[in-house]
Biopython code that builds the backbone (N, CA, C, O; Angstrom):
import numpy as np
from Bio.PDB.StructureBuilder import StructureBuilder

atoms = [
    (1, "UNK", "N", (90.152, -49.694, 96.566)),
    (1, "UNK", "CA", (89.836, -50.052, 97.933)),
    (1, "UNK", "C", (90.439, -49.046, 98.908)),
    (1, "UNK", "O", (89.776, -48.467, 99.769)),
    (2, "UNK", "N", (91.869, -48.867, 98.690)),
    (2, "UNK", "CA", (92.424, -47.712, 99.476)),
    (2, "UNK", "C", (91.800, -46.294, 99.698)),
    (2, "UNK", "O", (91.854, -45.680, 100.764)),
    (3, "UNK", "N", (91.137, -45.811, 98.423)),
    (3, "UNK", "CA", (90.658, -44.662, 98.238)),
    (3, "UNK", "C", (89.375, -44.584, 98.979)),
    (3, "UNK", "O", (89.029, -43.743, 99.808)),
    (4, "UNK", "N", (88.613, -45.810, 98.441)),
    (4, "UNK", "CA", (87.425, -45.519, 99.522)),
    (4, "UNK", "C", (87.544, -45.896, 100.452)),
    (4, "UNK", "O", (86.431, -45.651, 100.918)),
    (5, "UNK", "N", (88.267, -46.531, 101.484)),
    (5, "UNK", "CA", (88.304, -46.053, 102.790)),
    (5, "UNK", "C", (89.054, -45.231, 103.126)),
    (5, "UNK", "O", (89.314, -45.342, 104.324)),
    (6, "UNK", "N", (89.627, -44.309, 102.573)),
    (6, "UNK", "CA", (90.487, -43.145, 102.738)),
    (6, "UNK", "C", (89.548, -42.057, 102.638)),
    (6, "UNK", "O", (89.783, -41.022, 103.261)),
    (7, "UNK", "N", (88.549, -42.161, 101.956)),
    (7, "UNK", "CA", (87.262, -41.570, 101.502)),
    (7, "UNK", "C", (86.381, -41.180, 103.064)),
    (7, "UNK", "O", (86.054, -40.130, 103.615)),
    (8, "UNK", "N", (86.234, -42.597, 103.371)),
    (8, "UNK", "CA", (85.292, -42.602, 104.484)),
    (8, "UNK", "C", (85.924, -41.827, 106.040)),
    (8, "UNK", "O", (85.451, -41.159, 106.960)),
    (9, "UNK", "N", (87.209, -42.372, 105.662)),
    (9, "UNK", "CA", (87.815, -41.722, 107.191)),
    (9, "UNK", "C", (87.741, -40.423, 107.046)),
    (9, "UNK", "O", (87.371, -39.663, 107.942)),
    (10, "UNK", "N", (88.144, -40.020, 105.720)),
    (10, "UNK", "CA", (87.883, -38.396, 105.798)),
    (10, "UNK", "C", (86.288, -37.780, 106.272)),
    (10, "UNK", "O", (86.030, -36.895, 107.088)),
    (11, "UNK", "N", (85.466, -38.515, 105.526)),
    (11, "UNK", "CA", (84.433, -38.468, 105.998)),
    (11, "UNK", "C", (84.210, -38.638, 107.676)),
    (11, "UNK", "O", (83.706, -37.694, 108.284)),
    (12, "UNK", "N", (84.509, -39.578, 108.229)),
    (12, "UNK", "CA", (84.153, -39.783, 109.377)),
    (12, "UNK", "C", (84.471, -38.773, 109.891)),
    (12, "UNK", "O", (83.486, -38.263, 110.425)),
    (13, "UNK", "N", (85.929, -37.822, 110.098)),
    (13, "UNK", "CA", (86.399, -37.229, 110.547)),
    (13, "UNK", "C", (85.795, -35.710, 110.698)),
    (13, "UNK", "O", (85.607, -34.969, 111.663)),
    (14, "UNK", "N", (85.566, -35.591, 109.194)),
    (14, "UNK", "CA", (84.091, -34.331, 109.132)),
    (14, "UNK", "C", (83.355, -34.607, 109.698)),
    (14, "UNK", "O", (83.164, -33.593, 110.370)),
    (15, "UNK", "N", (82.225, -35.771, 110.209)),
    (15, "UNK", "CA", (81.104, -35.967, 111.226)),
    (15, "UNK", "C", (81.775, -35.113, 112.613)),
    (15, "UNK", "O", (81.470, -34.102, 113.244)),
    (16, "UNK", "N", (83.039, -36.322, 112.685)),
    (16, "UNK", "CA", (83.840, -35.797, 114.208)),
    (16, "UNK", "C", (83.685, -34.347, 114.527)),
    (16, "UNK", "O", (83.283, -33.769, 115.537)),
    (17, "UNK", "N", (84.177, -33.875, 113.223)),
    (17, "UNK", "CA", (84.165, -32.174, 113.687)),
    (17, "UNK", "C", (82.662, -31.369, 114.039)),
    (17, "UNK", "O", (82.607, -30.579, 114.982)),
    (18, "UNK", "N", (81.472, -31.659, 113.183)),
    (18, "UNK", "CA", (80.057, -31.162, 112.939)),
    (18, "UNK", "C", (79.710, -31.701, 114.344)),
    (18, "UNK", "O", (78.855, -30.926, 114.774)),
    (19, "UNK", "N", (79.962, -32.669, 115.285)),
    (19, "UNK", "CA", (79.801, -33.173, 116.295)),
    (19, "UNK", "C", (78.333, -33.933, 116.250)),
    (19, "UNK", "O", (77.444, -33.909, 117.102)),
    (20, "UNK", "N", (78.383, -34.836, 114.561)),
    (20, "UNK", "CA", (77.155, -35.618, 114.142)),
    (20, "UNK", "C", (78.174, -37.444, 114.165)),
    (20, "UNK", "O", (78.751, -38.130, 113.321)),
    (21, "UNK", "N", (77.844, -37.555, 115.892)),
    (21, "UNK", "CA", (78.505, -38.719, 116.422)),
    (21, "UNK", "C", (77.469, -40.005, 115.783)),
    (21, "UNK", "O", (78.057, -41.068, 115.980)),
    (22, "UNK", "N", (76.287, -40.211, 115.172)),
    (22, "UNK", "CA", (75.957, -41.842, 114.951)),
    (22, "UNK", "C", (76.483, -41.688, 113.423)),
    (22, "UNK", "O", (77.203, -42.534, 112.893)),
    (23, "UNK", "N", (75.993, -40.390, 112.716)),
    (23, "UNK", "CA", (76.962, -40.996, 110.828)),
    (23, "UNK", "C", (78.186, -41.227, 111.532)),
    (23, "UNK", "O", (78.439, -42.410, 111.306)),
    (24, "UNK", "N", (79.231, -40.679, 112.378)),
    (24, "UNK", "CA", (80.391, -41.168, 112.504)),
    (24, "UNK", "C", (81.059, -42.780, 112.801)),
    (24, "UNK", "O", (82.030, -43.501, 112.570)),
    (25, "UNK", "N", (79.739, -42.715, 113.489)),
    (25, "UNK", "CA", (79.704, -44.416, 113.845)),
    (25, "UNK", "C", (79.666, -45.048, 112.705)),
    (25, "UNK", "O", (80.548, -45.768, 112.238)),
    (26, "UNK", "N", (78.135, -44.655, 112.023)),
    (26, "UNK", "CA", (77.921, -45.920, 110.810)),
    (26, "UNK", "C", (78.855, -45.767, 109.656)),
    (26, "UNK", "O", (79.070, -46.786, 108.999)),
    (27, "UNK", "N", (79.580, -44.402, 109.226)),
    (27, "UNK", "CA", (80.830, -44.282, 108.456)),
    (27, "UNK", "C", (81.549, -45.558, 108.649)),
    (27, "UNK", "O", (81.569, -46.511, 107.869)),
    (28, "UNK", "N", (82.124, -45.449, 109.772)),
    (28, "UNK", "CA", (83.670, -46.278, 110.519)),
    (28, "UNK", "C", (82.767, -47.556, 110.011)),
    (28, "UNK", "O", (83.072, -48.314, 109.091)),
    (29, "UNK", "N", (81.590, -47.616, 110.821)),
    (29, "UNK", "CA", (81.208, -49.448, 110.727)),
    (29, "UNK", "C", (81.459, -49.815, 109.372)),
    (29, "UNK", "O", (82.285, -50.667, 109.047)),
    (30, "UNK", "N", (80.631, -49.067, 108.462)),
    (30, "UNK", "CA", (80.504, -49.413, 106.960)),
    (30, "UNK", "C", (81.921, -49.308, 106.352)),
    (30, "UNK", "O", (82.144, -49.903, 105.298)),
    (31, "UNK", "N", (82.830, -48.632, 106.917)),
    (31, "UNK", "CA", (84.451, -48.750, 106.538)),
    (31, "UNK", "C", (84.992, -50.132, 107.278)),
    (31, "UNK", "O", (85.772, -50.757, 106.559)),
    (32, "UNK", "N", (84.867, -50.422, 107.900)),
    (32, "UNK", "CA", (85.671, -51.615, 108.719)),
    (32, "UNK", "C", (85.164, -52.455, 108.663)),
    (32, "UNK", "O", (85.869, -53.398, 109.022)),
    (33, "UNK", "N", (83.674, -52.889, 108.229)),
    (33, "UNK", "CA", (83.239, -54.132, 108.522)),
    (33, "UNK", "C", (83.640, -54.991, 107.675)),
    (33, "UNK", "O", (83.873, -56.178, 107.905)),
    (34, "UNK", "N", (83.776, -54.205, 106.258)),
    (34, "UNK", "CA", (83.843, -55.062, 104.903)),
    (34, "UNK", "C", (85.478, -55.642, 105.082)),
    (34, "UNK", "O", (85.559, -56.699, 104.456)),
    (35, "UNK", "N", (86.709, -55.309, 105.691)),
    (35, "UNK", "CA", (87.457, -55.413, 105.887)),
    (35, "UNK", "C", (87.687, -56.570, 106.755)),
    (35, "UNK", "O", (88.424, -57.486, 106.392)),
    (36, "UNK", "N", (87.065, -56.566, 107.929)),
    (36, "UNK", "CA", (86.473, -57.551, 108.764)),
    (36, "UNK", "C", (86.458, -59.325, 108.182)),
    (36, "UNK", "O", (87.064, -60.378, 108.376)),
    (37, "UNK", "N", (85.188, -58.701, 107.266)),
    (37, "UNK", "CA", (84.343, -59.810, 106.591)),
    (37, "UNK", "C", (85.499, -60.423, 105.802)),
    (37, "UNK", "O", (85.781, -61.621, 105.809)),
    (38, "UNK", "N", (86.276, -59.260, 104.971)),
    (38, "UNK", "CA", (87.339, -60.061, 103.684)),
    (38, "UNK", "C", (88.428, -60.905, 104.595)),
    (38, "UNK", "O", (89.128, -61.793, 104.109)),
    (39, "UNK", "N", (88.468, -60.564, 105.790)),
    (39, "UNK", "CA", (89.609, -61.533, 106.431)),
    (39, "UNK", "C", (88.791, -62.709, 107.220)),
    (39, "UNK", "O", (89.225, -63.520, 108.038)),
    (40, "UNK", "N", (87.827, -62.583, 106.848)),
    (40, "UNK", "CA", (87.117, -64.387, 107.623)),
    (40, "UNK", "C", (86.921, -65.503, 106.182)),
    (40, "UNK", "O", (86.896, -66.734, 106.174)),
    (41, "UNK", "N", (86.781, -64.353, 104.832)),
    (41, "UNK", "CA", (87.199, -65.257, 103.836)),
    (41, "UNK", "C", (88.211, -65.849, 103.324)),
    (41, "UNK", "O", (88.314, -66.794, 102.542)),
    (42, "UNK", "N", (89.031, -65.116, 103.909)),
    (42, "UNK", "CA", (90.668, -65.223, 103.646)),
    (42, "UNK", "C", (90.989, -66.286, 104.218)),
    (42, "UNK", "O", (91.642, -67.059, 103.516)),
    (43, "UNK", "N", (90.682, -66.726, 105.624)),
    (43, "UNK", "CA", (91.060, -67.213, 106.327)),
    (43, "UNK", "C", (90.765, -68.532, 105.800)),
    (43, "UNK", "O", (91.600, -69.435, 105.794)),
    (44, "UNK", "N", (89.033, -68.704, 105.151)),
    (44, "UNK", "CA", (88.939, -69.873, 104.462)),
    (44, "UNK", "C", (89.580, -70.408, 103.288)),
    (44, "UNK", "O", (89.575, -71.583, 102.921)),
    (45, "UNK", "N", (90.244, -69.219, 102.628)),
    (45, "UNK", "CA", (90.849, -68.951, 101.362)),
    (45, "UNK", "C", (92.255, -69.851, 101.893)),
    (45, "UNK", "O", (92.690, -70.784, 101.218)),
    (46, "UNK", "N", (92.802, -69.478, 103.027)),
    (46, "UNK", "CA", (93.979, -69.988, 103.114)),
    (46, "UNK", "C", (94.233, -71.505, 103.676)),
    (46, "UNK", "O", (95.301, -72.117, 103.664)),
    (47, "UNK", "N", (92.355, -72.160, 104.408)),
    (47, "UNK", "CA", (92.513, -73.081, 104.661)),
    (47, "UNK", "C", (92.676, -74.188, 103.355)),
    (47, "UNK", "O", (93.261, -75.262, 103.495)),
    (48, "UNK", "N", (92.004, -73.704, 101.950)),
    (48, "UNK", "CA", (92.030, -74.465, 100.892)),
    (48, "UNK", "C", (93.389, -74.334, 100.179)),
    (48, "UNK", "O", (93.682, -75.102, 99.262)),
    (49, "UNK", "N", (94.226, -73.351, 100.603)),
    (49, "UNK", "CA", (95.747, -72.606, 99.536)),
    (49, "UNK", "C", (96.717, -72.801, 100.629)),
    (49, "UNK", "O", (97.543, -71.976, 101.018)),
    (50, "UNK", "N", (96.465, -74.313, 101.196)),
    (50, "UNK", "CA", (97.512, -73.976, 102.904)),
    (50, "UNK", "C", (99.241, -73.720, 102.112)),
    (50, "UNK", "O", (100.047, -72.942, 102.623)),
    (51, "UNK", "N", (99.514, -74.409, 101.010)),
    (51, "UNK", "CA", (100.724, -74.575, 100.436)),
    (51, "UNK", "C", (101.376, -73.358, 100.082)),
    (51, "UNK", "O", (102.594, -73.246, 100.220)),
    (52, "UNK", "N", (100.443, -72.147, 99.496)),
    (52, "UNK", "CA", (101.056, -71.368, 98.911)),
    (52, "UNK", "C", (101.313, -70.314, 99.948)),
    (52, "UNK", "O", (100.682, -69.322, 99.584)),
    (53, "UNK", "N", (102.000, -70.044, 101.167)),
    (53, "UNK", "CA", (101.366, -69.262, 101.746)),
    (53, "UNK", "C", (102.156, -67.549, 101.249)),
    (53, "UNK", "O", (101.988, -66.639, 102.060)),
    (54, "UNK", "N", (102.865, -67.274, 100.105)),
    (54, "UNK", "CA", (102.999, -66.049, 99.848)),
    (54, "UNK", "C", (101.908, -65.346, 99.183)),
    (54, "UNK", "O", (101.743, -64.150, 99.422)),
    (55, "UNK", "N", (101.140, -65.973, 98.364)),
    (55, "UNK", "CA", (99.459, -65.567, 97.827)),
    (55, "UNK", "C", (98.837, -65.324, 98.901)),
    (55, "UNK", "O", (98.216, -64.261, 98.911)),
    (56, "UNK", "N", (98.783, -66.149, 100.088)),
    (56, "UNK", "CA", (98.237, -65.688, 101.184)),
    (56, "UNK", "C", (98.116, -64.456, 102.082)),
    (56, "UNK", "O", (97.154, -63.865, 102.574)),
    (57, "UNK", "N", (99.219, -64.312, 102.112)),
    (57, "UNK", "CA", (100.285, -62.812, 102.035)),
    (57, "UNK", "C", (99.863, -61.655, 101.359)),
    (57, "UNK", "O", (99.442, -60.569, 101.759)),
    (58, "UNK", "N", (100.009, -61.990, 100.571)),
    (58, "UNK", "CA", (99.386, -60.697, 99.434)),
    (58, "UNK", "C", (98.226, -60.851, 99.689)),
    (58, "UNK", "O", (97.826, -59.827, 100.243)),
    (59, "UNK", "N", (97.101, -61.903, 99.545)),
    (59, "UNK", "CA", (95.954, -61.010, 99.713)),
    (59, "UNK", "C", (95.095, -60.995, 100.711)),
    (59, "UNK", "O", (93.877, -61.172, 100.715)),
    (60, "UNK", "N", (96.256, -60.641, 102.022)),
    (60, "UNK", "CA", (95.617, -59.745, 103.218)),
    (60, "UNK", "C", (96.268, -58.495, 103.499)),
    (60, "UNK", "O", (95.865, -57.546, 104.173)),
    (61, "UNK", "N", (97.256, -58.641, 102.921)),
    (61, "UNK", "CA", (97.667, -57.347, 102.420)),
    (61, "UNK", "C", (97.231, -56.272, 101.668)),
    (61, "UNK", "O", (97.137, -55.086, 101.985)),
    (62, "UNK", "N", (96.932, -56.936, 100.450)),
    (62, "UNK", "CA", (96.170, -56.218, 99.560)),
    (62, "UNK", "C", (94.756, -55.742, 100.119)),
    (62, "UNK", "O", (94.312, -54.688, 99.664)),
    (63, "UNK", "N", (93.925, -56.524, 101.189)),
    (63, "UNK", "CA", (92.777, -56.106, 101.337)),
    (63, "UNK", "C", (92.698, -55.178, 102.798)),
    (63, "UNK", "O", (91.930, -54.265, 103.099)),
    (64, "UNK", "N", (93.809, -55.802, 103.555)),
    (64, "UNK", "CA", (93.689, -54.838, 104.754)),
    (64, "UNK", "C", (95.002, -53.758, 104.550)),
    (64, "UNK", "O", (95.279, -53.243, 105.634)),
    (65, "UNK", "N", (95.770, -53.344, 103.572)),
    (65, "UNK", "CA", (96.853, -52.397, 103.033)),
    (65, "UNK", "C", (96.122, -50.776, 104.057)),
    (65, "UNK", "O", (96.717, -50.342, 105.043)),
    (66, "UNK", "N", (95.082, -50.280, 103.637)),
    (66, "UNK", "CA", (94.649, -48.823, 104.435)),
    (66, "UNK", "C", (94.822, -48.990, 106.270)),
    (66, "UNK", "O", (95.003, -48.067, 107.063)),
    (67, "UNK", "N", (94.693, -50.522, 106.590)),
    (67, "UNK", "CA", (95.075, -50.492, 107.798)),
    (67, "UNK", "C", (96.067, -50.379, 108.580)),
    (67, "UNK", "O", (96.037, -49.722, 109.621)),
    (68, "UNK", "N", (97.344, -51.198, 108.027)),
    (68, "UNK", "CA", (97.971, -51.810, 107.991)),
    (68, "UNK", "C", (99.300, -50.302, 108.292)),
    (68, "UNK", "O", (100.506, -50.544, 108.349)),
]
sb = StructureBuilder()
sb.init_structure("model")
sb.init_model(0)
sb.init_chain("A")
sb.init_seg("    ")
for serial, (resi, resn, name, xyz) in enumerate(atoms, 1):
    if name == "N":
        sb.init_residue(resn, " ", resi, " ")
    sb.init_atom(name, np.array(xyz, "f"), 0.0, 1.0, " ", f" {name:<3s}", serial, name[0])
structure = sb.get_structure()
């Protein structure tokens, strides 16, 4: 997970430079959205796991870690 969005930013960043601003856009989107999305599941994840909340922990960590 780290790698490919480490992947993409590099990528994005090459658009940045070529001064090809919409792949730069849809790069970032297609990098961030999925990230996005894994923390609205999480969120449901944690409404069913309210007890454990160090699993909880870890895995928004684990999924948002390149942000973070």
């Amino acid at each position: 997970f780290m790698s490919e969005t480490a992947a993409a930013l590099c990528l994005s960043a090459g658009y940045h430079d070529t001064g090809d601003r919409m792949w730069q856009v849809l790069t970032l989107l297609f990098a961030l959205l999925p990230c996005a999305l894994v923390q609205l599941s999480l969120v449901f994840i944690h409404r069913d796991v309210s007890r454990d909340r160090p699993l909880v922990l870890l895995l928004h960590l684990l999924q948002l870690g390149p942000l973070v």
